[in-house]
C-alpha positions in Angstrom: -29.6 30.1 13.2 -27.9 27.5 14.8 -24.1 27.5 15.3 -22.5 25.3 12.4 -19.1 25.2 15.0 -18.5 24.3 18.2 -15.6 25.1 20.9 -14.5 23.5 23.5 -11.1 23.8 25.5 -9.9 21.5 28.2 -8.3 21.0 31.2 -5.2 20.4 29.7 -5.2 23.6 27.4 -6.8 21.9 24.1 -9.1 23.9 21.9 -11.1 21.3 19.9 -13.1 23.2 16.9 -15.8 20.8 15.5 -17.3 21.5 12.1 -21.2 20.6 12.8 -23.2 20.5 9.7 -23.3 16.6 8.8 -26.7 16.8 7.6 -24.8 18.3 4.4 -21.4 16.1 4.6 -20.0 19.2 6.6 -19.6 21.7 3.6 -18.9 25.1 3.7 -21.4 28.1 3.2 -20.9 31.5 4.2 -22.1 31.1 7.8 -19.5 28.0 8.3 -16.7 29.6 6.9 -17.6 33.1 9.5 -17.4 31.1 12.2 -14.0 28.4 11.2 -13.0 32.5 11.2 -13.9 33.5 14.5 -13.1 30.1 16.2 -9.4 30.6 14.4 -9.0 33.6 16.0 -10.3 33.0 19.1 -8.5 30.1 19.9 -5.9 31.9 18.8 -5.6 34.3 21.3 -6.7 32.6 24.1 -3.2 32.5 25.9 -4.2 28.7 28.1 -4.9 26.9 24.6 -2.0 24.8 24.0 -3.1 23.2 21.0 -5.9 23.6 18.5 -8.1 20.6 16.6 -9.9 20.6 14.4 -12.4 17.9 13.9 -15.7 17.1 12.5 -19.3 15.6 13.1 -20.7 13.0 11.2 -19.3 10.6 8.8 -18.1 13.1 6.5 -14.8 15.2 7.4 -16.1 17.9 4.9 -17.3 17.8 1.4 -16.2 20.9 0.5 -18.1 23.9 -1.0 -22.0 23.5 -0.5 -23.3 22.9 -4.0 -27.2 24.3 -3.3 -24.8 28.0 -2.9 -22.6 27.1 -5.4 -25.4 27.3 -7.4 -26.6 30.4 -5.9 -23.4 31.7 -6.6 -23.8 31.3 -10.4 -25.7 34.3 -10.6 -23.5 36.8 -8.4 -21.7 39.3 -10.2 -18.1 39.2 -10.9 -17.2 41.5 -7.9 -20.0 39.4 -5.3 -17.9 36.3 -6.1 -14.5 37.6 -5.8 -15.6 38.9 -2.1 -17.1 35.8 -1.3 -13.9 33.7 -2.6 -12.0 36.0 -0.3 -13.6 35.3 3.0 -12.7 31.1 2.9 -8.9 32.8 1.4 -8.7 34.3 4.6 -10.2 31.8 6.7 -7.9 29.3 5.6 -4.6 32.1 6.0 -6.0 32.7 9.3 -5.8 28.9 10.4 -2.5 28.0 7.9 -0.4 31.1 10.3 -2.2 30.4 13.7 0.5 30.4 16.0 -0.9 27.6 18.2 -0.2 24.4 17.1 -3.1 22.4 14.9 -3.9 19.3 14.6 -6.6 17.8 12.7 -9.2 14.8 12.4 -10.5 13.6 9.6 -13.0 10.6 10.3 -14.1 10.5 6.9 -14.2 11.6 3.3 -13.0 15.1 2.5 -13.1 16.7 -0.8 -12.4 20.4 -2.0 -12.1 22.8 0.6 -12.1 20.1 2.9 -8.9 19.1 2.1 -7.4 22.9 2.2 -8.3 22.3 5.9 -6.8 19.5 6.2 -3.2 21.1 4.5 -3.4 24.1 6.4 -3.2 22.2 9.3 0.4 21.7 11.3 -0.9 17.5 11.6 -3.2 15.9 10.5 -4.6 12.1 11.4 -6.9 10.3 9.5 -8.8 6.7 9.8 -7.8 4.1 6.8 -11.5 4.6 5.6 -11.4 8.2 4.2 -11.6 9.2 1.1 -10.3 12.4 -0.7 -10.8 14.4 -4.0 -10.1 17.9 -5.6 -12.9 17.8 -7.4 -13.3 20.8 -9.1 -12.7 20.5 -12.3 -15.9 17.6 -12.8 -18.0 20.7 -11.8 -16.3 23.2 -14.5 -14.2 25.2 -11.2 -10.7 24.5 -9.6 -9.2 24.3 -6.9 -8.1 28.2 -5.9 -8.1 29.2 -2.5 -6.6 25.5 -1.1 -3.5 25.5 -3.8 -0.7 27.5 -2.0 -1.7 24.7 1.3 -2.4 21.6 -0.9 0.5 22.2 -3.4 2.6 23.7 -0.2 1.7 19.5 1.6 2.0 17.6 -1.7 4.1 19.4 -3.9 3.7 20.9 -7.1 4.0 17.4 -9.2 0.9 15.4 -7.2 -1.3 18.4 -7.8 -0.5 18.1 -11.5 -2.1 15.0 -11.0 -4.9 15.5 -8.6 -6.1 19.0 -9.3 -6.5 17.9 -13.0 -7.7 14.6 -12.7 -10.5 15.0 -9.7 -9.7 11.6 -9.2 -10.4 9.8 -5.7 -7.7 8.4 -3.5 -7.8 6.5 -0.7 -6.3 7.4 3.5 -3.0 5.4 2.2 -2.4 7.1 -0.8 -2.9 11.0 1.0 -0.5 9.3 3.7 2.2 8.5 1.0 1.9 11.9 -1.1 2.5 13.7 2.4 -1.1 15.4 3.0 -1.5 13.0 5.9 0.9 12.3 8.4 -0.7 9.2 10.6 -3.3 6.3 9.2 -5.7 4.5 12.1 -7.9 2.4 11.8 -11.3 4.1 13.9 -12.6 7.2 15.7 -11.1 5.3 19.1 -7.4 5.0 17.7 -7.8 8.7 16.2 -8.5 9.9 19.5 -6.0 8.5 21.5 -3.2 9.7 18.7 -4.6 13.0 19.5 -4.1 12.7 23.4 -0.5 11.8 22.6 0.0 14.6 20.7 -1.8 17.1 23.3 0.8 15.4 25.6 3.6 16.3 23.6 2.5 19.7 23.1 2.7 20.4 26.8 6.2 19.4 27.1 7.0 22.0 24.4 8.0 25.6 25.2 5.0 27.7 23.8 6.6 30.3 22.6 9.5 28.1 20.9 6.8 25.7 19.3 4.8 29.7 17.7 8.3 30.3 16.5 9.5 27.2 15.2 6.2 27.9 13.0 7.4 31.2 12.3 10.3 29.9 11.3 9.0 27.5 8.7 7.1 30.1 6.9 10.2 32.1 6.5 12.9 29.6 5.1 10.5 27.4 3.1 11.2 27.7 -0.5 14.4 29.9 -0.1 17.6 29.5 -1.6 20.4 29.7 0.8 21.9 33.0 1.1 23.8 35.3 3.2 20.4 36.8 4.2 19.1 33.8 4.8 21.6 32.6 7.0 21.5 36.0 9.0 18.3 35.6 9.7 18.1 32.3 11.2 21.2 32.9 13.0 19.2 35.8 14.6 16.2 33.9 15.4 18.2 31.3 17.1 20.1 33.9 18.8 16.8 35.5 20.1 15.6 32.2 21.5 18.9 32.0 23.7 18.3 34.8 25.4 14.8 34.1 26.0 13.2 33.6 29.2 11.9 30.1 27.4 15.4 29.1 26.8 16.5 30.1 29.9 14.0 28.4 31.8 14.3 25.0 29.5 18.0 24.7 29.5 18.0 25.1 33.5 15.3 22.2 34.1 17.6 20.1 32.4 20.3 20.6 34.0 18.5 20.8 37.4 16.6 17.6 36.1 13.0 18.8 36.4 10.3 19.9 34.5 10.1 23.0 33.2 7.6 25.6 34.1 5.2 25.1 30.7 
C-alpha cells in the first residue's frame, strides 16, 4: 500500500508532513491517521527539526472522515468503534502536545477532522479561497475527537454555532473567529509566510519555544491562585538558570548570535 504521508526535513531543520490522498479530498482512514501518528512522533524526536508543517496535496486541505469507512463503520460493534475513535483521539493529542513548534497549510477546503488538524496546530495559514465546515451533524454524527482543539481555538460560543449548524464559512470568517491566524491570497504567498516563520523559529531558543508550549497547556483556563503563581514563578526561575538562558542573555550582551 502506498504511503498516504510524506516526510521531508530540510536544511534548515524544517519537518514538512504532507497528507497525500487528494484523490479522496485528503480524508482520513485508518491507514492516514497511523501514519499522521508515526510522522508526529517521529518528527518529534528528531532533535535537528526545528519546526514541524503540516501541509497537504491537492486542492483539498482535508475533508475530514472518509465516508466509503464511515459507512463501513456502521456495522462495527460498539467496542470496534470506540477503538477506532481512539486512534484519530490520540493522533490529534499526539500533534496538539508536540513539543516542536507546528505550523500548518491549508490550501483548500477543510471540513471535520480536517479542521481538528488545523486547531491542534500552534499556526496555521490559509489562502482566501478555503472553505471550512463541521459537518457532522448533516450526516447524523458530531464533532468528538476535534472539540477540546476547535472549542480550545474558537471558544465555546462559535462552536455553539458551528458545531450545530454544519454551516460553511469562508478563509475570512475562520480568520476572525481565531481558528486561523494569517489569510493569503495563493500557494506562492503561503509559502513564503512559511519561510518567515521557519526563520523566526531559528532565532528562538528550542528548548524555551517546547516550554513556552508547556507553559500554555498549564495556565490556560486556570483561575489565578497561589498555586498558580508558584508554579510559573518556578518555571521562569528554571529557565534562568538554564544553559538556554544563559547562552541568550550573553549574546545579547556580547551582540552576537546565539548558539541555536
Amino acid at each position: 500500500m502506498a504511503d498516504t504521508t510524506t516526510l521531508q526535513i530540510d536544511d534548515l531543520g524544517v519537518a514538512t508532513i504532507t497528507i497525500n490522498r487528494p484523490e479522496v479530498h485528503n480524508a482520513f482512514d485508518e491507514h492516514l491517521i497511523a501514519e499522521l501518528s508515526a510522522r508526529f512522533e517521529s518528527a518529534d524526536k528528531e532533535e535537528d527539526v526545528r519546526l514541524v508543517v503540516i501541509a497537504a496535496r491537492g486542492r483539498t486541505f482535508c475533508a475530514g472522515a472518509d465516508l466509503e469507512r464511515m459507512r463501513q463503520t456502521a456495522d462495527y460493534s460498539e467496542a470496534e468503534n470506540l477503538a477506532d475513535s481512539r486512534i484519530l483521539a490520540k493522533t490529534l493529542h499526539r500533534l496538539n502536545t508536540m513539543s516542536k513548534p507546528t505550523l500548518v497549510l491549508i490550501q483548500g477546503p477543510a471540513y471535520g477532522g480536517g479542521i481538528g488538524l488545523i486547531a491542534a496546530c500552534d499556526i496555521a495559514i490559509s489562502v482566501r479561497s478555503a472553505t471550512f465546515s463541521l459537518s457532522e451533524v448533516k450526516l447524523g454524527l458530531i464533532p468528538a475527537v476535534v472539540s477540546p482543539y476547535v472549542i480550545g481555538a474558537v471558544g465555546a460560543r462559535q462552536a455553539r454555532r458551528y458545531f450545530l449548524t454544519g454551516e460553511r464559512f469562508d478563509a475570512q470568517e475562520a480568520h476572525r473567529i481565531g481558528l486561523v491566524h494569517l489569510l493569503v491570497n495563493d500557494e506562492g504567498e503561503m509559502r513564503a509566510a512559511a519561510e518567515r516563520y521557519a526563520r523566526m523559529f531559528m532565532e528562538t531558543a528550542p528548548g524555551a519555544v517546547s516550554a513556552s508550549k508547556d507553559l500554555i497547556a498549564a495556565v490556560r483556563d486556570k483561575e489565578i491562585s497561589e498555586e498558580l503563581m508558584e508554579d510559573t514563578a518556578r518555571r521562569i526561575a528554571d529557565r534562568r538558570a538554564s544553559d538556554e538562558a544563559r547562552e541568550g542573555i550573553g549574546a545579547f550582551f556580547d551582540k552576537r548570535k546565539p548558539n541555536w
